[in-house]
SEVO-270977 format. One line per 8 residues: number of its first residue (from 1); their letters; for each residue x, y, z of N, C-alpha, C. Coordinates in steps of 0.2 Angstrom, whole numbers, plus 5000, padded with zeros to 4 digits. Example, Ala and Ser with C-alpha at 12.3 -4.5 7.8 and 13.67 -1.06 7.14 Angstrom:
# SEVO-270977
1> AS> 5066:4972:5039:5062:4978:5039:5066:4984:5039  5064:4989:5035:5068:4995:5036:5064:5000:5039 $
# end
This chain:
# SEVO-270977
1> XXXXXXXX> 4806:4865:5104:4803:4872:5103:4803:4873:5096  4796:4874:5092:4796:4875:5085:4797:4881:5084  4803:4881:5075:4806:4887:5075:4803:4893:5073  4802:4898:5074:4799:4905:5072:4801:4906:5065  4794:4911:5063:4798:4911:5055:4795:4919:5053  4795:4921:5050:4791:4929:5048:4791:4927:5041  4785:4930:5037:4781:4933:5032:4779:4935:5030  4782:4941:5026:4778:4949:5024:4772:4950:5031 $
9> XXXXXXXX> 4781:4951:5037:4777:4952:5045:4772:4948:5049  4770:4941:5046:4767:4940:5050:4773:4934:5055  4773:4934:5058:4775:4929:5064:4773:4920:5066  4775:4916:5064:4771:4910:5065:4776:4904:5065  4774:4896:5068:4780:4894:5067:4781:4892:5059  4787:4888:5058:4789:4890:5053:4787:4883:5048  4783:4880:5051:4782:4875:5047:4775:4875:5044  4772:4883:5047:4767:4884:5044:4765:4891:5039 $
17> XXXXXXXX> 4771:4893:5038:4775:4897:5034:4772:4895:5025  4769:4897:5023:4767:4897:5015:4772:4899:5010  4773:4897:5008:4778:4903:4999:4776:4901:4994  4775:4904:4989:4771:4902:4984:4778:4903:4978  4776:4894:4975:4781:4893:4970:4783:4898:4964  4780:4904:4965:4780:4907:4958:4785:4917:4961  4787:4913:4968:4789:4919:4971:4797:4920:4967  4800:4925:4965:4806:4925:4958:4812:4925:4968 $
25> XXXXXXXX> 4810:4923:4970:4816:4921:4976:4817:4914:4972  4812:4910:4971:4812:4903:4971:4813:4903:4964  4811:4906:4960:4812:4903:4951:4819:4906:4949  4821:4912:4953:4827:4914:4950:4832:4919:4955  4831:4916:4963:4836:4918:4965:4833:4928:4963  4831:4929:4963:4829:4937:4964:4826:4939:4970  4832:4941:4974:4834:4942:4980:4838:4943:4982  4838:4948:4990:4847:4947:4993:4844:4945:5002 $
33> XXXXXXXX> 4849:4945:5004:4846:4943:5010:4854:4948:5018  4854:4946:5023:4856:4947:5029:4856:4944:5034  4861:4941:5036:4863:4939:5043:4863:4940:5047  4860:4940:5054:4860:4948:5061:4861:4945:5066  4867:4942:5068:4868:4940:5076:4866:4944:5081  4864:4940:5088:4860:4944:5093:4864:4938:5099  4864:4942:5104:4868:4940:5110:4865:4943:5119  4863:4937:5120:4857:4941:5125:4852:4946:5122 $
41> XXXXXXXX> 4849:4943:5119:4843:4947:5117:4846:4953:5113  4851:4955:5112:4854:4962:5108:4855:4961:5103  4853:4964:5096:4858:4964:5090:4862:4967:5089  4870:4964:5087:4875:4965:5087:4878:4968:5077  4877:4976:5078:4878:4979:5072:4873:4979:5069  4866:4981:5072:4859:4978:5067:4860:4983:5063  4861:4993:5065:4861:4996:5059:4865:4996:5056  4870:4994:5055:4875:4991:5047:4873:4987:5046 $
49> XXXXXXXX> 4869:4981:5047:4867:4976:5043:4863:4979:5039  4858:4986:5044:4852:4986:5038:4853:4992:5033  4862:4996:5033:4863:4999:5028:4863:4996:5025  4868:4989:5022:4870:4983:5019:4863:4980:5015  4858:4978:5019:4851:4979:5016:4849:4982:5012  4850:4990:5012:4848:4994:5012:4852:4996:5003  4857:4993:5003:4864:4994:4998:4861:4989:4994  4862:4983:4997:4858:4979:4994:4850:4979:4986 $
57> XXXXXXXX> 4847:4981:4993:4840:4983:4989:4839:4987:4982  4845:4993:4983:4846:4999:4979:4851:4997:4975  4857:4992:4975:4858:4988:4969:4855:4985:4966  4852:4982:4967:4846:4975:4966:4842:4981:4961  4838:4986:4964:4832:4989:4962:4828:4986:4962  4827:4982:4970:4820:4980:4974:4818:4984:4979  4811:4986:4976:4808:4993:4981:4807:4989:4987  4809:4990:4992:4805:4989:4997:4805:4994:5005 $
65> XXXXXXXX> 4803:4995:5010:4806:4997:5012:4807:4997:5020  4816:5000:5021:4819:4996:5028:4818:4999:5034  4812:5001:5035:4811:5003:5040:4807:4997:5043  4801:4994:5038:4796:4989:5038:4802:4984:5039  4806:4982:5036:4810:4977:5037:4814:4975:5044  4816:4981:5045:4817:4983:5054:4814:4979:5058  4807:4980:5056:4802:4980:5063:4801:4971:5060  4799:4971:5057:4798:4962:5056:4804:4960:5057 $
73> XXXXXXXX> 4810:4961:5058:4817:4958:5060:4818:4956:5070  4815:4965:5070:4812:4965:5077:4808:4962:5082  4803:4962:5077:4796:4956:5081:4800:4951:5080  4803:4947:5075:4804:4941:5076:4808:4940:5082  4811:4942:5084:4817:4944:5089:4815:4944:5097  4809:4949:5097:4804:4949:5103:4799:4945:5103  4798:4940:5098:4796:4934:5100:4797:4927:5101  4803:4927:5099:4807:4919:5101:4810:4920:5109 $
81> XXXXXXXX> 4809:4915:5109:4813:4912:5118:4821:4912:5118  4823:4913:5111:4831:4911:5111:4834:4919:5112  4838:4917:5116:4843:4923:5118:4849:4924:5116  4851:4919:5114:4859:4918:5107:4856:4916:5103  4858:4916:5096:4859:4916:5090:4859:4922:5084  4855:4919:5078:4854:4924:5074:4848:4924:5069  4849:4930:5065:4839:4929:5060:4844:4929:5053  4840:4924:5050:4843:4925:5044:4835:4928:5039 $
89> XXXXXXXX> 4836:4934:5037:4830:4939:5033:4833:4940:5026  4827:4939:5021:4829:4940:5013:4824:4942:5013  4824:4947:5005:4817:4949:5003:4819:4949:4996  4814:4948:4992:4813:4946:4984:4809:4952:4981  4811:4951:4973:4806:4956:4970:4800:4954:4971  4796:4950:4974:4789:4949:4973:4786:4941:4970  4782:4940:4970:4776:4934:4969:4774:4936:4961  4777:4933:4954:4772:4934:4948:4769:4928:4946 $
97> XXXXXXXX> 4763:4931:4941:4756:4927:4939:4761:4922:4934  4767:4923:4930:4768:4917:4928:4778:4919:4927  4779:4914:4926:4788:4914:4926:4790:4919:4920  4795:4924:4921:4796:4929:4916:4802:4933:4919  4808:4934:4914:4813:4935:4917:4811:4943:4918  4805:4946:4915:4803:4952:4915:4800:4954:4921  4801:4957:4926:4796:4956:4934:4791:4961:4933  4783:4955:4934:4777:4960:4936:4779:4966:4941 $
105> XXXXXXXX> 4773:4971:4940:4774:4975:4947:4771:4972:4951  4774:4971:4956:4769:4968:4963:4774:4970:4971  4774:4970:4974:4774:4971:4983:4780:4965:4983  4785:4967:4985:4791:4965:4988:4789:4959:4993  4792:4954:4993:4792:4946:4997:4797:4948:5002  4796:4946:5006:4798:4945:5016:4799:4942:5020  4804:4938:5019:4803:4930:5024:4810:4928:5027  4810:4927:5033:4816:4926:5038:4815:4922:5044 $
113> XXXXXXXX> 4821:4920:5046:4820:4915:5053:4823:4917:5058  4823:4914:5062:4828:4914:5070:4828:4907:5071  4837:4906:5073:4843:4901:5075:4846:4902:5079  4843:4897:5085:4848:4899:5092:4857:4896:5090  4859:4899:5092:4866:4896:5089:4873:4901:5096  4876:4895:5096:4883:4896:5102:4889:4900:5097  4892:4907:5099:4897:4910:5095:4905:4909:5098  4904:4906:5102:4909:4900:5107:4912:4894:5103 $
121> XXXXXXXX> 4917:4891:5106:4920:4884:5107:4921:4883:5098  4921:4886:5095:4920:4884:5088:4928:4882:5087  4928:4877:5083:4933:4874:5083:4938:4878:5075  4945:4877:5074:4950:4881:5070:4944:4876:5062  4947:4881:5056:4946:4879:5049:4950:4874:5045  4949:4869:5041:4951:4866:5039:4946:4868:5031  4952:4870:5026:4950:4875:5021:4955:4873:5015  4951:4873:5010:4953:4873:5004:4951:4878:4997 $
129> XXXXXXXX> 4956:4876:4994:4960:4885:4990:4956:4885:4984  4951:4886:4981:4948:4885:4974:4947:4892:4970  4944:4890:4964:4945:4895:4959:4939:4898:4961  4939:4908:4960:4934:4910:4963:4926:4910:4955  4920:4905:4956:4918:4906:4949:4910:4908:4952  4910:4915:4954:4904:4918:4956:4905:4924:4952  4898:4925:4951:4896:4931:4946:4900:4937:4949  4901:4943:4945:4905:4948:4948:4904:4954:4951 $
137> XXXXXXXX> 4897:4953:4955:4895:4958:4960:4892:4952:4966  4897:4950:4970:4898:4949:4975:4898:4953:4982  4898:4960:4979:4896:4965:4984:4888:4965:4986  4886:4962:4983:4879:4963:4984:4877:4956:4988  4873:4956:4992:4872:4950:4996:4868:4947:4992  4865:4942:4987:4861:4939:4983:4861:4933:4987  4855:4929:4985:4853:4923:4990:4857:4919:4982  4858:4920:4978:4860:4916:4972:4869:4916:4974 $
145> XXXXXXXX> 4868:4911:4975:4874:4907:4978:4875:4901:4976  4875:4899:4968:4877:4892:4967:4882:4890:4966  4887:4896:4964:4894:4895:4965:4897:4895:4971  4894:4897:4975:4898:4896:4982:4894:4887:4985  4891:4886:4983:4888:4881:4985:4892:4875:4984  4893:4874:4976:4897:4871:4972:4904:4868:4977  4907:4875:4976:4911:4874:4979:4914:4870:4983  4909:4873:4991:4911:4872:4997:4907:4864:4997 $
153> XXXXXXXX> 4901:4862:4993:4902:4854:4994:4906:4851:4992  4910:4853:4986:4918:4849:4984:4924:4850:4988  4922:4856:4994:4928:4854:4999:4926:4851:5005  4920:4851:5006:4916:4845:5011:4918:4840:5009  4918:4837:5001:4919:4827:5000:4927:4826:5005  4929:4834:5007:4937:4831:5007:4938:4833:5014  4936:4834:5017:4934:4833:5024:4935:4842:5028  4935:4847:5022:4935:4855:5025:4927:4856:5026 $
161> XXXXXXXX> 4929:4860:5030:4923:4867:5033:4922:4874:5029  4928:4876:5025:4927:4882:5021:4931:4882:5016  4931:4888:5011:4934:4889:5007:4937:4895:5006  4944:4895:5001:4945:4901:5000:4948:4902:4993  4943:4908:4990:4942:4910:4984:4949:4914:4979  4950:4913:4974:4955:4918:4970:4952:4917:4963  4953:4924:4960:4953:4926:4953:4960:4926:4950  4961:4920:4947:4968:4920:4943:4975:4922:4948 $
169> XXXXXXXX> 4972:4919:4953:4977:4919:4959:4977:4924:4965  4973:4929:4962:4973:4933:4965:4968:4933:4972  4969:4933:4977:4965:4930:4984:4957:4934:4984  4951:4934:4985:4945:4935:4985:4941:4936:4994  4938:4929:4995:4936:4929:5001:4934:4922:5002  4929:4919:5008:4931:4913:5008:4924:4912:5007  4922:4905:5006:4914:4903:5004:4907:4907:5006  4909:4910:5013:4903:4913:5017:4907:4915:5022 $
177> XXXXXXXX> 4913:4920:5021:4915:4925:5027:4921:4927:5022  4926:4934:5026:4930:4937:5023:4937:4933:5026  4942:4936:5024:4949:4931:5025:4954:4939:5031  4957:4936:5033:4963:4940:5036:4969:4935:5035  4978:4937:5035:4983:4935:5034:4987:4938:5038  4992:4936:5042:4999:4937:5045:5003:4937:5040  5009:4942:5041:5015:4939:5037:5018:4945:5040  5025:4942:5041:5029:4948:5045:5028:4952:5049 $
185> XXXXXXXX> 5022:4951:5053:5020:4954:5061:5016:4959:5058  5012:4959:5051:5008:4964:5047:5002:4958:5046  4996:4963:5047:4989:4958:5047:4987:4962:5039  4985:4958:5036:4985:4958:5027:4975:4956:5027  4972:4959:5023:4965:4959:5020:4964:4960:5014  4962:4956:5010:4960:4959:5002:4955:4965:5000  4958:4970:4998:4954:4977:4998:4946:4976:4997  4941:4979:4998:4934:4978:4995:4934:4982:4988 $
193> XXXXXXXX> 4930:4976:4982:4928:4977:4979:4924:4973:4974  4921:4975:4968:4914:4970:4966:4914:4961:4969  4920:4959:4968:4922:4953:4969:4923:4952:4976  4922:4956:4985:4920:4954:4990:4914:4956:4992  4912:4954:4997:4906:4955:5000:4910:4960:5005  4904:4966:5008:4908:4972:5011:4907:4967:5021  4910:4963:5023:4907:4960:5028:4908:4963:5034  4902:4963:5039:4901:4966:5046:4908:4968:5050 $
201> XXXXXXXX> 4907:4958:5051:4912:4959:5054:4921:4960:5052  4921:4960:5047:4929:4962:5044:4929:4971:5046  4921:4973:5045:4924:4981:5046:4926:4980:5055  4922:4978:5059:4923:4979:5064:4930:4976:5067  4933:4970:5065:4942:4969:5065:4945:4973:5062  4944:4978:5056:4949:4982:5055:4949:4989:5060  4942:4991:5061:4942:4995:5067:4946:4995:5074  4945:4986:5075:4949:4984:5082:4958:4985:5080 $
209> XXXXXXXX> 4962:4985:5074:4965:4980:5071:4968:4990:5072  4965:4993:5068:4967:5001:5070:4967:5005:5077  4963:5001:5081:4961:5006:5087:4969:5004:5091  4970:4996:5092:4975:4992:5096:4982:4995:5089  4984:4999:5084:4989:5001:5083:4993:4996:5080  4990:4992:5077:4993:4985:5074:4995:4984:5066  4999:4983:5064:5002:4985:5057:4997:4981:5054  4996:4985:5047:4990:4981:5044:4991:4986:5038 $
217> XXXXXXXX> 4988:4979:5033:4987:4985:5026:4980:4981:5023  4978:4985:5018:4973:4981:5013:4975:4984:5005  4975:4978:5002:4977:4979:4996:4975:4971:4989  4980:4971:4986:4979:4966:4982:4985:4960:4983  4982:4955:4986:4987:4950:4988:4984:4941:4984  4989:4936:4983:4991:4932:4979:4990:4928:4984  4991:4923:4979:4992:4914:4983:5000:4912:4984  5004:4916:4982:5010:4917:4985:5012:4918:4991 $
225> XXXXXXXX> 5007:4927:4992:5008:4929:4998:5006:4924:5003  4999:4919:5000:4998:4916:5006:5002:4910:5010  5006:4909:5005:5011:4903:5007:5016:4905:5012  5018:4912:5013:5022:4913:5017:5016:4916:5023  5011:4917:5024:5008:4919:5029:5009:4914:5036  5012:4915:5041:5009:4913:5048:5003:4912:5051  4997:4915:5048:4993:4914:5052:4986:4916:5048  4982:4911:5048:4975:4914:5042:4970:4914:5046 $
233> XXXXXXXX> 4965:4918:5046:4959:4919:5049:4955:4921:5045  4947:4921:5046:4942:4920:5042:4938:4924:5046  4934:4930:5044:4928:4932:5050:4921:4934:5046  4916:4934:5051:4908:4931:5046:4903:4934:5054  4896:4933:5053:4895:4935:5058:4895:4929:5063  4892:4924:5062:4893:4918:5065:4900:4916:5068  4904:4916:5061:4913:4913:5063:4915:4918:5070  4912:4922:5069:4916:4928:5072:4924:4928:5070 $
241> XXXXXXXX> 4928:4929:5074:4935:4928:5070:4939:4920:5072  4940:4917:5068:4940:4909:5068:4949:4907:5062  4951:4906:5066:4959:4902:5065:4958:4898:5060  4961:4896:5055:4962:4891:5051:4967:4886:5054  4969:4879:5052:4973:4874:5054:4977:4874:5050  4974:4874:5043:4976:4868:5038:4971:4871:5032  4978:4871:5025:4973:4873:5019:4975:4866:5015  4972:4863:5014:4972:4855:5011:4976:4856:5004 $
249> XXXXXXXX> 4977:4860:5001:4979:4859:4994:4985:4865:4993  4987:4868:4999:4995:4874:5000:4996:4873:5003  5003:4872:5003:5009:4870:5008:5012:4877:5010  5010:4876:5017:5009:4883:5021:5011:4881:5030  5014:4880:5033:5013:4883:5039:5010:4888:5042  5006:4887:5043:4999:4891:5049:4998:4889:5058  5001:4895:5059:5000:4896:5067:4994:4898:5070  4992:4892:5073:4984:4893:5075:4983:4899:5084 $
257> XXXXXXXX> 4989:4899:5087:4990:4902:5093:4995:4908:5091  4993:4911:5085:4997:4920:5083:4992:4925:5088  4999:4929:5092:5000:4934:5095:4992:4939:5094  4995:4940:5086:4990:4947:5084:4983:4944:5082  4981:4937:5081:4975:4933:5081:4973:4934:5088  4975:4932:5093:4973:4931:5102:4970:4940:5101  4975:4945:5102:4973:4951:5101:4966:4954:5100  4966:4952:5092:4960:4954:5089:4955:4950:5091 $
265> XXXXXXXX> 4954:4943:5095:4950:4939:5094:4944:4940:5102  4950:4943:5106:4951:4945:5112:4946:4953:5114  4948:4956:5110:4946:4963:5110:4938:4962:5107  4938:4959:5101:4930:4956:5097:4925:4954:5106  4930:4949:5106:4922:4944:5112:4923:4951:5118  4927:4954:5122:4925:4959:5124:4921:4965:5123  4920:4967:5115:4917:4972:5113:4910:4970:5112  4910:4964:5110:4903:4960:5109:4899:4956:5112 $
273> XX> 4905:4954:5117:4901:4946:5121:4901:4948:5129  4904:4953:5132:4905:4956:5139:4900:4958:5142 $
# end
């Protein structure tokens, strides 16, 4: 089945999909993008994704506008045969006549796909601890991610799947999802700020995480804190909320079968997957 692909609205597959190399997505990462899982044909949070666009865009100061973005996220959606997975959608400030860090005026660029993908059977994390060295608005979803790249293929040579970030020790978030921690029967999250990404589904754990009555805080926590943690978890729209095993480089004991992870994890796939 060839893959669906949209640009600036049109629908086609995706191998016939054009971009023209002078698009400032391609010369300079000038752009932010979103993630939107769907499950049974339903998207799952689409308008918080598309306030988070929407935040996005208005940091950025790329005009565009998200109503227009909706509906090509929608069409693409209504025309693919897949029933699970996700659209991965970015927009750019536009196509210029020649490379300039100055941006011509021109009409906002719009190009996204759909990935059928299982949110099931995913197996626990195998993660390594590194220094967090991305630019410091990280609140903003940018397609410029080459510190997060860097990274995560240096924990790939060593046989991880994720990462997880710290400023000067200070705990961040993980390569591509946000972090949760156990310690003392209290679920721990690193507060939001320029330095995390605001993520879907973190808000919607912390929601569950308050509605079940569960000890929890969010603040500023270390690589300290993490060594006495019991139990690490990572959630993202795809991860959904996904255990860790093992941090390659801190000596930790990590319980992959914690009480208040079953809880949370339990109440998610009911809320979303029932």
């Amino acid at each position: 089945m060839p893959k669906l692909a949209s640009y600036n609205g049109k629908v086609d597959s995706i191998e016939n999909i054009k971009v023209s190399p002078m698009s400032r997505a391609f010369l300079f990462s000038d752009s932010v993008y979103e993630v939107i899982s769907f499950y049974k044909k339903k998207f799952i949070d689409f308008e918080t994704h598309l306030d988070r666009l929407k935040h996005s865009l208005n940091e950025t100061k790329i005009s565009c506008s998200i109503e227009e973005c909706k509906t090509e996220i929608v069409k693409l959606l209504n025309e693919s045969k897949f029933e699970d997975g996700y659209i991965y959608y970015q927009v750019s400030r536009g196509v210029d006549s020649i490379r300039s860090h100055f941006a011509e005026e021109s009409d906002c660029e719009r190009f996204g796909f759909i990935e059928e993908f299982s949110f099931f059977n995913q197996s626990p994390l195998k993660v390594m601890l590194v220094d967090d060295i991305r630019w410091q608005r990280c609140d903003i979803k940018s397609t410029s991610l080459l510190g997060n790249v860097l990274q995560m293929n240096d924990a790939k040579s060593v046989g991880c799947n994720e990462i997880l970030m710290h400023k000067n020790g200070e705990l961040t978030e993980g390569g591509a999802s946000n972090i949760f921690f156990v310690k003392n029967k209290t679920i721990f999250t690193p507060e939001l700020s320029p330095n995390i990404l605001p993520g879907i589904t973190r808000h919607q754990v912390i929601k569950i995480i308050k509605d079940k009555k569960l000890n929890f805080e969010e603040g500023s926590y270390s690589i300290d804190d993490l060594k006495e943690a019991s139990s690490i978890w990572f959630t993202s729209t795809t991860k959904g909320i996904l255990g860790v095993e093992e941090i390659v480089n801190l000596e930790t004991k990590i319980n992959t079968e914690c009480e208040l992870l079953e809880i949370c994890k339990n109440a998610f796939v009911k809320r979303y997957f029932s």
